[in-house]
C-alpha positions in Angstrom: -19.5 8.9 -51.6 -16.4 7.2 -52.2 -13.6 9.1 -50.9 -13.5 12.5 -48.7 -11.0 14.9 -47.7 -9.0 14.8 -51.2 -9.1 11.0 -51.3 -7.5 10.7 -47.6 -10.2 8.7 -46.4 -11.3 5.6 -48.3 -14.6 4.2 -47.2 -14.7 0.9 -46.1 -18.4 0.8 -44.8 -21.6 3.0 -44.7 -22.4 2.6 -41.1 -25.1 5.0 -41.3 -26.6 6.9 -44.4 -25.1 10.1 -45.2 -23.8 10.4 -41.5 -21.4 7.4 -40.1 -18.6 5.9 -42.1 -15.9 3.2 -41.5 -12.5 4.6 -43.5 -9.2 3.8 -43.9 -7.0 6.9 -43.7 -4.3 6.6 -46.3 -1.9 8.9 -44.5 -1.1 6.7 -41.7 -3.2 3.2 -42.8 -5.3 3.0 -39.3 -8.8 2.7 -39.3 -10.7 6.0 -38.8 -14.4 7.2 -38.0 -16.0 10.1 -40.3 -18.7 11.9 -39.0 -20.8 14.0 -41.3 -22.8 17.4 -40.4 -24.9 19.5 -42.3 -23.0 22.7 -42.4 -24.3 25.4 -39.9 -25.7 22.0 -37.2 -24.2 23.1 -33.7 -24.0 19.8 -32.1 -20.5 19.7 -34.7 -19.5 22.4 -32.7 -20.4 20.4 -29.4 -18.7 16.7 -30.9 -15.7 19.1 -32.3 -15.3 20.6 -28.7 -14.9 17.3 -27.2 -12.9 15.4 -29.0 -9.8 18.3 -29.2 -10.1 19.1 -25.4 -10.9 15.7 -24.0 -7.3 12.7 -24.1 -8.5 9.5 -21.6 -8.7 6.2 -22.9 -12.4 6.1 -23.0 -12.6 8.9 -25.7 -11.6 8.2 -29.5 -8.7 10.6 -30.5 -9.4 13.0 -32.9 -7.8 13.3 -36.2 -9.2 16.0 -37.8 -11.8 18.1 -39.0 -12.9 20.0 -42.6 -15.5 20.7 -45.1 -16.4 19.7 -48.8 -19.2 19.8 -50.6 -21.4 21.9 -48.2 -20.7 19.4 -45.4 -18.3 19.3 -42.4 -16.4 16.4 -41.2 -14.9 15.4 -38.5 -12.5 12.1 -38.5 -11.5 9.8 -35.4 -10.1 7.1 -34.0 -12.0 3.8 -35.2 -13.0 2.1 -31.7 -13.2 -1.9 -32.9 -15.3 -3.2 -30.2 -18.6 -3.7 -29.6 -21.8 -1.8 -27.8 -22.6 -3.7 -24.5 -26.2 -5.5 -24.3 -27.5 -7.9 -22.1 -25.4 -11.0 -23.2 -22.6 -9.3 -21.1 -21.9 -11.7 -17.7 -23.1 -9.9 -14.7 -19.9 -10.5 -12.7 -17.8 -8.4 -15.1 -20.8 -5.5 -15.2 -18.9 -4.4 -11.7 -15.6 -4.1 -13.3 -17.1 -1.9 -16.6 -19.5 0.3 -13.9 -16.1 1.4 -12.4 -14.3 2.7 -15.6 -17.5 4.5 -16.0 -17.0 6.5 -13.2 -13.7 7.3 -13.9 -14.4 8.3 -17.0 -17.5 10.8 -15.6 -15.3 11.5 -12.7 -12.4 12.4 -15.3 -15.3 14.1 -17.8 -16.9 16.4 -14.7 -13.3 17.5 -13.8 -12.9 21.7 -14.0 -10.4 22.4 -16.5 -9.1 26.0 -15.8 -11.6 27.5 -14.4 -14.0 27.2 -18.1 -16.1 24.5 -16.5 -16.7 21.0 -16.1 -18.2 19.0 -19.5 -21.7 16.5 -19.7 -22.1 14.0 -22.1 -25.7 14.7 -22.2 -26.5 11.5 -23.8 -25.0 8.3 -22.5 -27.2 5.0 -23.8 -25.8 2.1 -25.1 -25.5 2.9 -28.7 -23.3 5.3 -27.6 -20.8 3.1 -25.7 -18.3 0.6 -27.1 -16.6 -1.9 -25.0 -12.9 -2.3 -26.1 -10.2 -4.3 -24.2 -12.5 -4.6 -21.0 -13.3 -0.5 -20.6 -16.4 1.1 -21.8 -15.9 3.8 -24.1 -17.5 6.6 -24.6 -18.7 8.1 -28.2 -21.0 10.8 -29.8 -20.6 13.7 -28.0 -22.7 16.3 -30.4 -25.0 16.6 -27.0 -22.4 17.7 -24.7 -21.0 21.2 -23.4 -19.1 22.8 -20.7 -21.1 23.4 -17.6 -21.4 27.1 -16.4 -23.1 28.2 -19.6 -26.3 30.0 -19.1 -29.8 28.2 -17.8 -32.4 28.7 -16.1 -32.0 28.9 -12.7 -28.3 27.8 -12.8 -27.6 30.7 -10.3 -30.0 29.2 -7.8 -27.8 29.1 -4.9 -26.0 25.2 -4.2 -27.8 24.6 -7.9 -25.8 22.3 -9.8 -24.3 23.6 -13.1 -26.9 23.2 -16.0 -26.9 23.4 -19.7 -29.2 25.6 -21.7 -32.3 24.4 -22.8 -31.9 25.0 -26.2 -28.6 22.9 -25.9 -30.9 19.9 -24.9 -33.2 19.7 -27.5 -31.1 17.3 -30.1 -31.5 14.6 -26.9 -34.5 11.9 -27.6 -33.3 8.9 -25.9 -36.2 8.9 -23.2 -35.7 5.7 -21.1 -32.1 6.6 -20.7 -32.3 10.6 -20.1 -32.7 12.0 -16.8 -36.1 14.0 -16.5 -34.2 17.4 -15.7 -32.8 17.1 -19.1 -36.0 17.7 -21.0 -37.2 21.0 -18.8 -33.7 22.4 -20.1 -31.9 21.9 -16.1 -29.4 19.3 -17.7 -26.3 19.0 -14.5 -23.3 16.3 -14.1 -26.0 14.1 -11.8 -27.6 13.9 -15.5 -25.2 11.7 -16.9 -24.8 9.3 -13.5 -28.7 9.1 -14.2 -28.1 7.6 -17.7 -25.2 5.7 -16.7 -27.4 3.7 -14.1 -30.3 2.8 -16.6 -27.6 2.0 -19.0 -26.7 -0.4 -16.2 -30.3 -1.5 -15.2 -30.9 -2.2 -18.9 -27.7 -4.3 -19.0 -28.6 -6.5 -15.8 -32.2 -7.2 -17.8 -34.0 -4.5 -15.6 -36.7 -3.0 -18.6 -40.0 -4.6 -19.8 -41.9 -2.9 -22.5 -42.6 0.6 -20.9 -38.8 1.0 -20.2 -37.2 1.2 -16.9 -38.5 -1.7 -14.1 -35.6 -2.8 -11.7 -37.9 -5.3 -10.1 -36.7 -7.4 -12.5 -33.4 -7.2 -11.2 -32.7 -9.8 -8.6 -32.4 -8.2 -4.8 -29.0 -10.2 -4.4 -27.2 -8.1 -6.6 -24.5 -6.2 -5.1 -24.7 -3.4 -7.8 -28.8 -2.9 -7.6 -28.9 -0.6 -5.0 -26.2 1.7 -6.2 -28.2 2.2 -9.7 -31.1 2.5 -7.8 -29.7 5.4 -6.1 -28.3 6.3 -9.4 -31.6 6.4 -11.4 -33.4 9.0 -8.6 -36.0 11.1 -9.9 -34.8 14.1 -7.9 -31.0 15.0 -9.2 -30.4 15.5 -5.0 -31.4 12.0 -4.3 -29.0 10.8 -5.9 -24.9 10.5 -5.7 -23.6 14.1 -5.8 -20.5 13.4 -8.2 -18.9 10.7 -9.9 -16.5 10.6 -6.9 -18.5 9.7 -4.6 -20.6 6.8 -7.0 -17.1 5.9 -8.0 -16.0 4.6 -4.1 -19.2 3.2 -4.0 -18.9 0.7 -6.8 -14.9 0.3 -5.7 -15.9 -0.8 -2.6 -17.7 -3.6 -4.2 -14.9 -4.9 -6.2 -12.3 -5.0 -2.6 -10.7 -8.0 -1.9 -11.3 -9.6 1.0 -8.5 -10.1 3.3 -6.9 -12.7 5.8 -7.6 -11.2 9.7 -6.7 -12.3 12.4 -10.0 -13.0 14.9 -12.4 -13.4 11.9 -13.2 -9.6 12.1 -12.7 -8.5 8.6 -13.6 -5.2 9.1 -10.7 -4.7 12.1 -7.3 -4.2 10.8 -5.9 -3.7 14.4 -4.5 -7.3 13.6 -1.7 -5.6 11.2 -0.6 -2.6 10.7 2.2 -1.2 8.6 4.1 2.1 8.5 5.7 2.3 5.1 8.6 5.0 3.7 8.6 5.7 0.3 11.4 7.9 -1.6 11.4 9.6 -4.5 8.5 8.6 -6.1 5.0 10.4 -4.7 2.9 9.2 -7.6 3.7 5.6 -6.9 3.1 7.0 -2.5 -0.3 8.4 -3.7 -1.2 5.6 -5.4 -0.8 3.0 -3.1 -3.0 5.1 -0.4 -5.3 5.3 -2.8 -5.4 1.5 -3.4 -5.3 0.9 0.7 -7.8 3.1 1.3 -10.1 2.5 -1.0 -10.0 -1.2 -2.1 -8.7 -2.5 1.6 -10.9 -0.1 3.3 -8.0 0.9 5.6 -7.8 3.9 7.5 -4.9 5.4 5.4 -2.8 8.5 6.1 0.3 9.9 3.6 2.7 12.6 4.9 4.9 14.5 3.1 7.6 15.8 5.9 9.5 18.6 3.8 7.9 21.4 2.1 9.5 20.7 -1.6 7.6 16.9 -1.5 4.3 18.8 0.2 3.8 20.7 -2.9 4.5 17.0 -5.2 1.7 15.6 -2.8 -0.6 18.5 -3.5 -0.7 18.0 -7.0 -1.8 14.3 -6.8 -3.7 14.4 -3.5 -6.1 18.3 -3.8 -8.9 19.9 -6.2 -7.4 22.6 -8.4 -3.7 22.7 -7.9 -0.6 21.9 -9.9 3.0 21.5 -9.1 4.6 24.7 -8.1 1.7 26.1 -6.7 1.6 27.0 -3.2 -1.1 25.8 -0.7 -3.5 28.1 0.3 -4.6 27.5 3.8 -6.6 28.9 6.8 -4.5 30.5 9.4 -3.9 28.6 12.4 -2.1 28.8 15.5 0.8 26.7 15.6 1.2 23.4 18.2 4.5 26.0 19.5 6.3 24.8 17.2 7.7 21.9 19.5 7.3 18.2 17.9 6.6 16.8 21.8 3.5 18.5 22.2 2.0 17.2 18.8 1.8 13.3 19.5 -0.2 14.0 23.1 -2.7 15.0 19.7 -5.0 12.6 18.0 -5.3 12.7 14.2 -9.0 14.5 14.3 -7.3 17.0 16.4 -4.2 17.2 13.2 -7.3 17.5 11.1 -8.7 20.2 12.9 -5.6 22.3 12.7 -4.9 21.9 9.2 -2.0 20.0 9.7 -4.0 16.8 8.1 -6.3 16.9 5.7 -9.4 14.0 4.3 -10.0 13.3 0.8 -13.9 14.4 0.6 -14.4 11.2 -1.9 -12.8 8.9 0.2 -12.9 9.9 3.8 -10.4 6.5 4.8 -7.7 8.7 3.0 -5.8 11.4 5.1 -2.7 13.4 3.8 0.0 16.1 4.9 -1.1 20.2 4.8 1.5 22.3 4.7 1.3 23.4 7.9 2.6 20.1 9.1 6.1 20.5 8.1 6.8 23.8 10.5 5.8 21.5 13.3 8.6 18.7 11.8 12.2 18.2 12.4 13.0 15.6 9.9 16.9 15.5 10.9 15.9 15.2 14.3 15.7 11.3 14.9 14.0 11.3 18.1 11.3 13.4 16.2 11.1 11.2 13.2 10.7 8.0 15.5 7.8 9.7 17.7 6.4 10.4 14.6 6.5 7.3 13.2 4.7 5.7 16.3 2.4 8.3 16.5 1.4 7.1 13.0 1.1 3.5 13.8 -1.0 4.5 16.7 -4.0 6.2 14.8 -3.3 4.2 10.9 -3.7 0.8 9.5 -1.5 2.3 6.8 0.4 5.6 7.6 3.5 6.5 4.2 5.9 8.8 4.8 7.3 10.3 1.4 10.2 12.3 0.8 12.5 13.6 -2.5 15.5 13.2 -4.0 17.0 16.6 -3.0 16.3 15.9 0.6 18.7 15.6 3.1 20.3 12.1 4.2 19.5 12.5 7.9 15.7 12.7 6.8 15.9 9.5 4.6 18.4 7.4 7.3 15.9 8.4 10.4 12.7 7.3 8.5 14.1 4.2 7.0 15.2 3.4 10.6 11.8 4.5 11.9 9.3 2.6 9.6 8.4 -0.3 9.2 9.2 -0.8 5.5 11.2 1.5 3.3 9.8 1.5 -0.4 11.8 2.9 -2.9 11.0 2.4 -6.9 13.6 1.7 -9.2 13.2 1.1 -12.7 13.0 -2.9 -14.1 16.7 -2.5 -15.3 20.1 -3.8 -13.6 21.5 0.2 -13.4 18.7 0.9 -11.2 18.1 -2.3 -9.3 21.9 -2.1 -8.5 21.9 1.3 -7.4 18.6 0.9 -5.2 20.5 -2.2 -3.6 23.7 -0.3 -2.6 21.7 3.0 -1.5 19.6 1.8 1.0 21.8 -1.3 2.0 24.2 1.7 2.9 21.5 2.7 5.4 21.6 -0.8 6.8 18.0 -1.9 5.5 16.8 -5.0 4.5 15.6 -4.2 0.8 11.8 -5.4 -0.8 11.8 -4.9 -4.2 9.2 -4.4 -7.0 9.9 -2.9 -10.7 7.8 0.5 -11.6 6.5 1.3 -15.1 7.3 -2.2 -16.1 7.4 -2.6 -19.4 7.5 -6.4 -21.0 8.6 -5.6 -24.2 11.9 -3.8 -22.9 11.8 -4.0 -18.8 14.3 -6.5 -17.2 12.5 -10.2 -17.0 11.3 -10.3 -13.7 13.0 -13.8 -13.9 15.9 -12.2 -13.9 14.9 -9.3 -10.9 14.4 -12.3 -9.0 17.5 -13.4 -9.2 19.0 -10.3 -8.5 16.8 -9.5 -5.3 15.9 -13.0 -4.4 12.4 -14.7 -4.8 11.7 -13.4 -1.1 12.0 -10.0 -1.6 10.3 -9.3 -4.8 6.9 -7.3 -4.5 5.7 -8.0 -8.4 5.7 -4.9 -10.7 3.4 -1.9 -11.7 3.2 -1.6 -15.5 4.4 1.5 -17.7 1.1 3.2 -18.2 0.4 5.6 -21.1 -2.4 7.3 -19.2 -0.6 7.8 -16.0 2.4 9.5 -17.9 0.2 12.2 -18.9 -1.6 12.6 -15.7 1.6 13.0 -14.5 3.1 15.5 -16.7 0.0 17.7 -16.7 0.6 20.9 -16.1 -2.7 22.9 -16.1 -4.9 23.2 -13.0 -6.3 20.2 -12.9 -7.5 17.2 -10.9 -5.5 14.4 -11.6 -7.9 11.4 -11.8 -5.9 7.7 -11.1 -7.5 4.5 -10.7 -8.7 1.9 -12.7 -8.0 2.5 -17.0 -7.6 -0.9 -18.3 -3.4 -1.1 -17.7 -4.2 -3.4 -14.2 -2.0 -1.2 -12.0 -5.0 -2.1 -9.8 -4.6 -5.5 -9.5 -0.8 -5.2 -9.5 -1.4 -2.4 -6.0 -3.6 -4.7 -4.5 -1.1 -7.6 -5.3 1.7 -5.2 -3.3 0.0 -4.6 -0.6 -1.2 -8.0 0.0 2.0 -9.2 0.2 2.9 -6.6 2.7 0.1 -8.0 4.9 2.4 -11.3 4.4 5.6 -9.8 5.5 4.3 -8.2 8.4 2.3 -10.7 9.9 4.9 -13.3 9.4 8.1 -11.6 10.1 8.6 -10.1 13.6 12.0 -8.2 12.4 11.6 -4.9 10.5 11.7 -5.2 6.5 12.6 -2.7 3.9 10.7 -2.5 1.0 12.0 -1.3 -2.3 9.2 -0.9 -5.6 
């Protein structure tokens, strides 16, 4: 074979015979994949099906599909990288183990109500790592959960794939035993992910699978172990929650006062942020999970609530209005809310917990009846209240809210963030807003770009070296979690750009201002 699809795809190199071939596609000169099928094979349905529905960084992009000769086709993105093995240095196994999740977490995510999708047969011929992510190929044994299995309707059963869906998958030291008795469920692929793991720290002998081989000083043994459970229950329910595990190994550890690093009583930091949830959530997120603070965001108008719902809750989509239990109101008088702790604010819906992280609290929408945000008595109460029960409490509000809210918060907290763009219009503009509001300004430049982003060289000399944060890159994968508008969960974290690194970077530099300036700061990213 030396050309298909009408000559659009020259063949470089026979990676496997009469299935696999490296191509160049003449239409746009990129490298390209080309899968081959016998015509009438389902599992081109099943690779076909993934690759049009699934867009992450960890996925190939499709090109396209067709037939000739009595064949089908399907061509994708060439990933040029390599499959991981054992060479690969244990400390940056962590760091890989997390994109992982994220892409499982991302994978298992319901899309519309049709179901969430299983790879079905994760091993390490199946995985390329390219620019320090695993990536995730061959998806001819995967499919959309709430097809029918047997007994799938078992009550609290996890969804499961047919058994004559399962049949294509061979590779036994890396499948999950439920798999070959047709009962195939999301916990399926965490299975193969952790032997994938296991194999990679030099856990097999000849007969497979023996993690004894594994030293017992290894942070990440215990979570495969837990991973690799013969009994789907045993082990972690969802890539959420395996995902927070393997986080929590990767947090930095931080400067405390006392030599308690688990206490953050030592400092504590109420932040407000305006206009910009994403960047809000975000920061929670990275407080929360990698700083193992007790973290609470509140949204405190109801046109922001409904921006926070999107990032922060299962299912829901901008626009969409919460649905909650009804609940008796604290009679509606601010006063009578702060004699309340937060479990008490969580009881009556006016808080809610992040089941995958429980350090992470947000707004309901209940919370903003109780609120009068131009009320500056209320705002200030509120504010301590915060402090009180946080490590890390961020107020958020929008554009199109009213000045009183934004001057009573920024005079309430102890930092106010806002995020301009890395360009002297915006800089300029942030700098004369919130100076009119008599704040001390912290800056940091959001979806920096280097290639056509302000120099920070040059930010700092517009905001001074002392109150420049750093910068949180342009991210291609963020912009379209952002601009999603189906039901679905967002998924953020770690995808390779380093926003990460550049949040933790933020935040510790927050820690810095607050424990060694006694005047209130105002923060601007």
């Amino acid at each position: 074979m030396l050309d298909v699809c009408n000559g659009r795809f020259s063949v470089l190199e026979i990676i496997l015979e009469d299935r696999l071939y490296k191509t160049v596609d003449t239409a746009t000169g990129s490298l390209a994949a080309v899968k081959r099928w016998e015509s009438g094979d389902s599992s081109f349905e099943n690779e076909l099906s993934a690759l049009t529905s699934l867009r992450h960084p960890s996925v190939p992009q499709f090109i396209c599909s067709f037939e000739e000769g009595g064949f089908r086709y399907i061509a994708e993105e060439w990933l040029d990288g390599v499959c991981p093995g054992p060479e690969i240095p244990a400390e940056q196994l962590t760091g890989l183990a997390v994109s992982s999740a994220e892409f499982l977490l991302f994978l298992n995510t319901d899309i519309d109500g049709k179901g969430s999708r299983i790879h079905g047969d994760i091993k390490p011929s199946n995985l390329i790592i390219k620019d320090g992510r695993i990536c995730f190929i061959d998806f001819e044994s995967s499919i959309i959960t709430g097809t029918e299995a047997p007994d799938s309707s078992a009550s609290g059963a996890a969804p499961q794939i047919g058994k004559q869906r399962t049949a294509r998958i061979a590779s036994e030291y890396f499948t999950a035993p439920e798999v070959f008795y047709g009962k195939a469920c999301a916990q399926s692929d965490i299975y193969s992910l952790g032997m994938v793991f296991i194999w990679l720290l030099g856990g097999f002998g000849s007969n497979g699978a023996d993690p004894k081989r594994i030293p017992d000083d290894c942070a990440l043994k215990p979570i495969l172990m837990k991973c690799i459970s013969y009994e789907a229950k045993d082990r972690y329910p969802d890539a959420a929650a395996l995902l927070t595990e393997l986080k929590a190994l990767t947090a930095p550890s931080l400067p405390r006062a006392g030599g308690t690093p688990q206490s953050h009583q030592a400092v504590r930091f109420s932040l407000y942020v305006d206009c910009n949830v994403c960047f809000a959530w975000e920061l929670a997120e990275t407080a929360a999970v990698f700083f193992g603070m007790k973290t609470c965001i509140l949204a405190v108008t109801g046109r922001t609530q409904r921006k926070l719902d999107y990032y922060a809750v299962r299912d829901k989509y901008y626009g969409e209005e919460s649905v909650e239990e009804e609940t008796q109101p604290y009679l509606f008088d601010y006063r009578s809310l702060y004699q309340r702790d937060a479990e008490a604010w969580h009881a009556k819906g006016l808080l809610h917990k992040r089941e995958d992280c429980m350090n992470l609290y947000f707004s309901g929408r209940r919370l903003q009846d109780e609120l009068e945000p131009e009320n500056e008595l209320c705002i200030s109460d509120l504010v301590a209240w915060g402090r009180s029960y946080f490590d890390c409490v961020i107020f958020i509000t929008d554009r199109y809210d009213d000045k009183p809210a934004v001057r009573n918060l920024t005079a309430s907290c102890d930092y106010t963030i806002a995020t301009p763009l890395a360009n002297v219009d915006d800089i300029e503009a942030c700098k004369n807003y919130y100076e009119w509001f008599g704040g001390d300004v912290l800056y940091a430049a959001w979806e920096y770009n280097e290639k056509c982003s302000l120099p920070e060289e040059s930010i700092l000399l517009m905001v001074g070296e002392e109150k420049y944060l750093g910068a949180v890159s342009h991210d291609e994968a963020r912009m379209l979690k952002r601009n999603f508008t189906g039901k679905i969960r967002p998924i953020f974290g770690s995808d390779g750009s380093g926003s990460e690194a550049q949040y933790i970077n933020i935040i510790n530099r927050l820690f810095g201002a607050a424990s060694n300036r006694k005047e209130r700061s105002c923060v601007s990213i």
